[in-house]
C-alpha positions as a Python dict, from the first residue, in 0.01 Angstrom:
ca = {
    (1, 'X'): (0, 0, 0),
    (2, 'X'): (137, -313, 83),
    (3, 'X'): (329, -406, 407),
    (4, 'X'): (688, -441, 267),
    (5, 'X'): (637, -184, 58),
    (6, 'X'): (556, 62, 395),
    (7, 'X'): (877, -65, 548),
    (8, 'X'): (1076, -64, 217),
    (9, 'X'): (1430, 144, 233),
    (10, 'X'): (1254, 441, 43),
    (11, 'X'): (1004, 454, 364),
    (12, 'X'): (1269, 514, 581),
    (13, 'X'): (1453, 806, 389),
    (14, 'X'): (1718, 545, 200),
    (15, 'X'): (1677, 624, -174),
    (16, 'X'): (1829, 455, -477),
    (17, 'X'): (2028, 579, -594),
    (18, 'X'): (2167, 657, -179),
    (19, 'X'): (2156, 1080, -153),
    (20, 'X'): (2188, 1209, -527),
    (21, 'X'): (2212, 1548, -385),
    (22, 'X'): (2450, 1488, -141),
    (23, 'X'): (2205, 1573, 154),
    (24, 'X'): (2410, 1478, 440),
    (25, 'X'): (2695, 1600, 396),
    (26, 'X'): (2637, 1962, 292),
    (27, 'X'): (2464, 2244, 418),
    (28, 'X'): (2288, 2542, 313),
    (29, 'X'): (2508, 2798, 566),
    (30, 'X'): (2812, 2615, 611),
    (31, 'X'): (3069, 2505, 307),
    (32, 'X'): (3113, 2131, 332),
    (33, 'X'): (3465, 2159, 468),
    (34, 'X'): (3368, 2389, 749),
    (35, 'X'): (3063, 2131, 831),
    (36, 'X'): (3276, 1805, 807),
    (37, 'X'): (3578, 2010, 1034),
    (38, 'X'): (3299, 2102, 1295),
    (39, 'X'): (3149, 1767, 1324),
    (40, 'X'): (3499, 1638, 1375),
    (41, 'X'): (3519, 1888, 1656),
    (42, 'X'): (3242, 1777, 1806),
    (43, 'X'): (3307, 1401, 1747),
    (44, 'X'): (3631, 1462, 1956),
    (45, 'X'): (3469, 1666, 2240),
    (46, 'X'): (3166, 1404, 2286),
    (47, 'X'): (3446, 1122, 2272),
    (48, 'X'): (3634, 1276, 2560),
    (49, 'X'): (3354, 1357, 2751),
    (50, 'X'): (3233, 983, 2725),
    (51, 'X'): (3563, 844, 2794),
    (52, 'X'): (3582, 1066, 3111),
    (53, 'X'): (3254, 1062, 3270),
    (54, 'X'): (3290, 624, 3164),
    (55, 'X'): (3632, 610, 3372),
    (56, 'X'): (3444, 791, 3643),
    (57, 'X'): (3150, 543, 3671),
    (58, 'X'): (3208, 241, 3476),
    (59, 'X'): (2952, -27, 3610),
    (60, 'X'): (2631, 133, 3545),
    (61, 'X'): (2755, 400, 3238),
    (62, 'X'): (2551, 198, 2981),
    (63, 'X'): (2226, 214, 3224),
    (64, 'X'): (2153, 576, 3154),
    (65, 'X'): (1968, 695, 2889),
    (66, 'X'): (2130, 1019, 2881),
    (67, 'X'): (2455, 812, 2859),
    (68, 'X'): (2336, 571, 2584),
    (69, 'X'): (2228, 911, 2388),
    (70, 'X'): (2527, 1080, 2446),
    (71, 'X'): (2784, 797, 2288),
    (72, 'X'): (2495, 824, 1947),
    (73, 'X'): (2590, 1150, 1955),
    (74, 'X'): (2947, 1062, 1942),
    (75, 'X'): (2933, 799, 1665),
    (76, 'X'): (2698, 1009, 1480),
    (77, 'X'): (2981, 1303, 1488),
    (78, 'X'): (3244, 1030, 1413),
    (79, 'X'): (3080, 921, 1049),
    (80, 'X'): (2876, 1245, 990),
    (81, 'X'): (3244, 1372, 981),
    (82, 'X'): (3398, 1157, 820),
    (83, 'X'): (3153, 1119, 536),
    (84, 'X'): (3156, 1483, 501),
    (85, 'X'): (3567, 1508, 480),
    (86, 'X'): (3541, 1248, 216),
    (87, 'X'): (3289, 1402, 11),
    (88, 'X'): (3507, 1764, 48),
    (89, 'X'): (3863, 1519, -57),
    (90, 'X'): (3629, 1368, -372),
    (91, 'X'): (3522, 1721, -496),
    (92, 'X'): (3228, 1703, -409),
    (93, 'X'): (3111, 1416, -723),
    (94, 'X'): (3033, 1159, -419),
    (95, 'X'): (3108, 1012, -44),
    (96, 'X'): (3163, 638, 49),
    (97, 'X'): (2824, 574, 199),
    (98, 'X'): (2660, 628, -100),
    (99, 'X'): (2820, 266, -207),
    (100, 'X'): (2770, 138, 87),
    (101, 'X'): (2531, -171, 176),
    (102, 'X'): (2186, -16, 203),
    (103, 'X'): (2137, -114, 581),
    (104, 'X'): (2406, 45, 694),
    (105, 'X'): (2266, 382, 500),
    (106, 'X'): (1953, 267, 645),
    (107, 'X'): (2134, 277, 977),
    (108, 'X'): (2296, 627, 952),
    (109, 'X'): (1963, 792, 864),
    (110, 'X'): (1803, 666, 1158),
    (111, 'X'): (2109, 765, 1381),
    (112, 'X'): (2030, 1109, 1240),
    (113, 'X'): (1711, 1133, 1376),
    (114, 'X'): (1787, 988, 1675),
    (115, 'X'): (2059, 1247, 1717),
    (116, 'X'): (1805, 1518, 1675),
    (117, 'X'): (1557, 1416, 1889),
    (118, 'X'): (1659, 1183, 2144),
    (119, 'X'): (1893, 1491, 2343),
    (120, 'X'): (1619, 1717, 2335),
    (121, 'X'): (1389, 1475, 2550),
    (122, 'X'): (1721, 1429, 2803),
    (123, 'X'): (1770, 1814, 2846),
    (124, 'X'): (1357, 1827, 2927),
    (125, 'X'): (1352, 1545, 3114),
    (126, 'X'): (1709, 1607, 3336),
    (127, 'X'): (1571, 1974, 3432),
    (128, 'X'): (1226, 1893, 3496),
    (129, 'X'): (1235, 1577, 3681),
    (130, 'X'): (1619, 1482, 3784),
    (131, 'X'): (1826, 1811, 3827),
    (132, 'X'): (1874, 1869, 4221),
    (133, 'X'): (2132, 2040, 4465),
    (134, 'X'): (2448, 1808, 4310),
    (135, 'X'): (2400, 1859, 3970),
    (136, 'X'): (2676, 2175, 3999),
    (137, 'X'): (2802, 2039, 4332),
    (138, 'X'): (3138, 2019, 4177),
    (139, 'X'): (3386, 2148, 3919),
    (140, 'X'): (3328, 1770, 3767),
    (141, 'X'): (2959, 1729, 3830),
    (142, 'X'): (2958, 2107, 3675),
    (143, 'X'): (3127, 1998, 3322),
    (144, 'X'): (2995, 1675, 3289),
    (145, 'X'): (2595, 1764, 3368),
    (146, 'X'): (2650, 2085, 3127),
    (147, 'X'): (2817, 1852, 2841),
    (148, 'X'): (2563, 1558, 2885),
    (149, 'X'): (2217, 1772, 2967),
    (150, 'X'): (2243, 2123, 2798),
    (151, 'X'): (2561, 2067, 2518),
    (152, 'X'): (2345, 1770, 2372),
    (153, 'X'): (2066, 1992, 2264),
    (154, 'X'): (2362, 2237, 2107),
    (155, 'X'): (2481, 1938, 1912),
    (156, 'X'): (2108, 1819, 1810),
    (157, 'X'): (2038, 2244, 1715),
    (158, 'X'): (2294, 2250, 1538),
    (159, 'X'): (2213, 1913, 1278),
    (160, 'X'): (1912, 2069, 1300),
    (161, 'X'): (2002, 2428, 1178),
    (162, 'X'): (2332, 2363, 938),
    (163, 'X'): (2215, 2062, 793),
    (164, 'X'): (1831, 1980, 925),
    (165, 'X'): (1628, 1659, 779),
    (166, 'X'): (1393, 1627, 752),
    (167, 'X'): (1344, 1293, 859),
    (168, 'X'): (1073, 1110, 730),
    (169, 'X'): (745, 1013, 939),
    (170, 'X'): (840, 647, 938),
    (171, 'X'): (1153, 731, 1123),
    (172, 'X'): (916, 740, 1435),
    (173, 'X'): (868, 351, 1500),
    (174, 'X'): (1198, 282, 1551),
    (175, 'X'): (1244, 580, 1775),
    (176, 'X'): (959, 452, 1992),
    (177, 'X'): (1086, 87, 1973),
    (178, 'X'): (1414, 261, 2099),
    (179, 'X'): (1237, 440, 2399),
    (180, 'X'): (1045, 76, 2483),
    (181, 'X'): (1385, -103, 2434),
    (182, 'X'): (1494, 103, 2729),
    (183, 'X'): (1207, 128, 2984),
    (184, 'X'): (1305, -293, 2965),
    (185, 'X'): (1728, -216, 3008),
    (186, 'X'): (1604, 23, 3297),
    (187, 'X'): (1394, -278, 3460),
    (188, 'X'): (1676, -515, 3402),
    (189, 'X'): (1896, -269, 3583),
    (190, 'X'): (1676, -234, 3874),
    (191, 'X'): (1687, -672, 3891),
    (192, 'X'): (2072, -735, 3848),
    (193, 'X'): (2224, -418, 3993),
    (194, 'X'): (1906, -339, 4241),
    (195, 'X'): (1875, 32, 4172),
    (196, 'X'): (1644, 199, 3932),
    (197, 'X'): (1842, 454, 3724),
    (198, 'X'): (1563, 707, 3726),
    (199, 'X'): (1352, 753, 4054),
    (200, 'X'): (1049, 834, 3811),
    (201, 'X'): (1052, 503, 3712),
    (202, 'X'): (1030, 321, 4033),
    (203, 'X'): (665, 180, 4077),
    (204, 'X'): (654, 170, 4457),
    (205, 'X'): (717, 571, 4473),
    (206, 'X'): (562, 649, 4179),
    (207, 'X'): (232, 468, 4176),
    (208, 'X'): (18, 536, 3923),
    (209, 'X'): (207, 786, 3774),
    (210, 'X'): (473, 589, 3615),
    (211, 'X'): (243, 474, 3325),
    (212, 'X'): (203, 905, 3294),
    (213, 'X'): (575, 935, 3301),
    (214, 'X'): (667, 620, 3019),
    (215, 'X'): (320, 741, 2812),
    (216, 'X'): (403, 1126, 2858),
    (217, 'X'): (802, 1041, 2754),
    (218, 'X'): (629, 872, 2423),
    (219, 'X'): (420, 1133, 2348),
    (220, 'X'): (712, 1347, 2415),
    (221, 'X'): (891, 1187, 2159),
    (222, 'X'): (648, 1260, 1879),
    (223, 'X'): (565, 1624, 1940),
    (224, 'X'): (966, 1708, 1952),
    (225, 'X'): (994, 1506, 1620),
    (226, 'X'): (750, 1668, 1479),
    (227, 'X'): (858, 2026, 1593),
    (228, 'X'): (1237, 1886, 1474),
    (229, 'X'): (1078, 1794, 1111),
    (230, 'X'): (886, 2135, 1104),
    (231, 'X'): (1226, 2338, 1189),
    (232, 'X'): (1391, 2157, 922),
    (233, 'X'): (1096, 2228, 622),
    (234, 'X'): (1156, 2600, 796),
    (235, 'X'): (1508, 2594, 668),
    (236, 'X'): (1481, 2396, 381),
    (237, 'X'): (1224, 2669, 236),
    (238, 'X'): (1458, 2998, 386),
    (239, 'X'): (1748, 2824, 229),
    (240, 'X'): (1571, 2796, -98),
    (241, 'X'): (1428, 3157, -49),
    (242, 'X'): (1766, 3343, -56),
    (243, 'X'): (1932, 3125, -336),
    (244, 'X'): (2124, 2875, -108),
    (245, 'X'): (2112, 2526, -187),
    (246, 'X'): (2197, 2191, 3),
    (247, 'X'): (2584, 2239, -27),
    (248, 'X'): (2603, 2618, 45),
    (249, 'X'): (2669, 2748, -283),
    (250, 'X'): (2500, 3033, -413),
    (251, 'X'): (2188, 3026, -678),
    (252, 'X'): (2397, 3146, -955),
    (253, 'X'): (2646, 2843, -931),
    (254, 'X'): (2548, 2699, -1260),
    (255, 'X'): (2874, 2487, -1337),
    (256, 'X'): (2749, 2276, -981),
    (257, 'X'): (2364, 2265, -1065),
    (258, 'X'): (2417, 1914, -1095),
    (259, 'X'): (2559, 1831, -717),
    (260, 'X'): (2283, 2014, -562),
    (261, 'X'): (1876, 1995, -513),
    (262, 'X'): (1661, 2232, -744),
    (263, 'X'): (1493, 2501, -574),
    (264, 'X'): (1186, 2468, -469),
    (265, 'X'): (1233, 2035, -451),
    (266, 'X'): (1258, 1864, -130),
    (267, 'X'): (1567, 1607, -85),
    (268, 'X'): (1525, 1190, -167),
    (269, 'X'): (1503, 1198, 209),
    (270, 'X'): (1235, 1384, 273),
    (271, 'X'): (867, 1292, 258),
}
């Protein structure tokens, strides 16, 4: 296999054809309208909760991982939704990203997984290492550590559950480019603003064990993706099992055979 065939769209989930069976925008347990409506919900909730939390500390928002996670939740909501409401207004025969350039379908299947993973690692992380005496301090600190470091991992479940990838393998290099990416904005942080966001990753306090930390974070990353693409298989086969396919409808739906995946066939997405 050559090298630009390894990194070619169809590596990376983005068939041609984009979606044939309308993957991402329909569900096995949820009717495409009630999927688009509650990823609308959601969209508005994170959006608030960003625009508050922002307003409340708006110098150093964009340093925080758990931030930076939290607005891709928000504009993965925002055209997860939207794509869904216009594939429910079209009948169900297509949505617009499906004529879309292929990079930006490239970039909405890569928000996916980020969105499925990437709030997982902040709950473990916030609990384990960072949670302390002021994370319910106040009514505000209450709400907004709840949202950001316990409601994230509701929003990631539930992709994972009513829709669920999987994503495919090579969806893990630019997840881990992602992580590197921020270990540097952290650093940069620590030199223009002079305070590291996360104590774990100050050297002088941590010693040796920051490499542990950043290397443990990585490794982190791979075993919840890999957990994340065995949940979704786990649904994809149930789903199959009791007759439901990708959009919700039931096994005996012959007049819309044709908008859904056979049984027993994974999606274009999956690998």
């Amino acid at each position: 296999m050559t090298w630009s065939r390894f990194f070619s769209y169809e590596a990376f989930g983005v068939s041609s054809p984009f979606d044939p069976t309308f993957h991402y925008v329909s569900s096995p347990i949820l009717p495409p309208s009630v999927l688009g409506a509650l990823r609308l919900l959601f969209a508005v909730y994170t959006l608030v909760t960003d625009i508050v939390t922002l307003t409340d500390d708006p110098t150093s928002y964009l340093s925080y991982f758990t931030n930076l996670t939290y607005t891709g939740l928000t504009a993965y909501f925002w055209a997860a939704g939207v794509q869904t409401i216009a594939f429910v207004l079209r009948r169900r025969k297509s949505y617009p990203l499906q004529t879309w350039p292929r990079f930006l379908q490239l970039l909405h299947v890569v928000l996916y997984s980020t969105v499925t993973v990437f709030p997982i690692i902040v709950t473990a992380v916030y609990w384990a290492l960072i949670a302390n005496s002021t994370t319910f301090a106040t009514r505000f600190s209450s709400w907004s550590n709840i949202s950001k470091h316990a409601m994230n991992t509701f929003f990631a479940l539930f992709e994972i559950v009513a829709h669920g990838g999987p994503s495919p393998w090579m969806h893990l290099v630019p997840l881990i480019v992602i992580l590197g990416f921020y270990v540097a904005v952290a650093y940069i942080t620590r030199a223009t603003e002079g305070f590291y966001v996360y104590s774990f990753l100050n050297p002088t306090q941590e010693g040796g064990l920051l490499a542990a930390y950043i290397i443990g974070i990585a490794l982190g990353c791979c075993v919840v993706f890999c957990v994340v693409k065995g949940l979704c298989h786990l649904r994809h086969r149930i789903s199959v099992r009791y007759g439901r396919f990708e959009d919700g409808s039931e096994a005996g739906a012959l007049d819309e055979w044709e908008e859904v995946a056979a049984p027993g066939k994974e999606s274009s997405t999956d690998v």
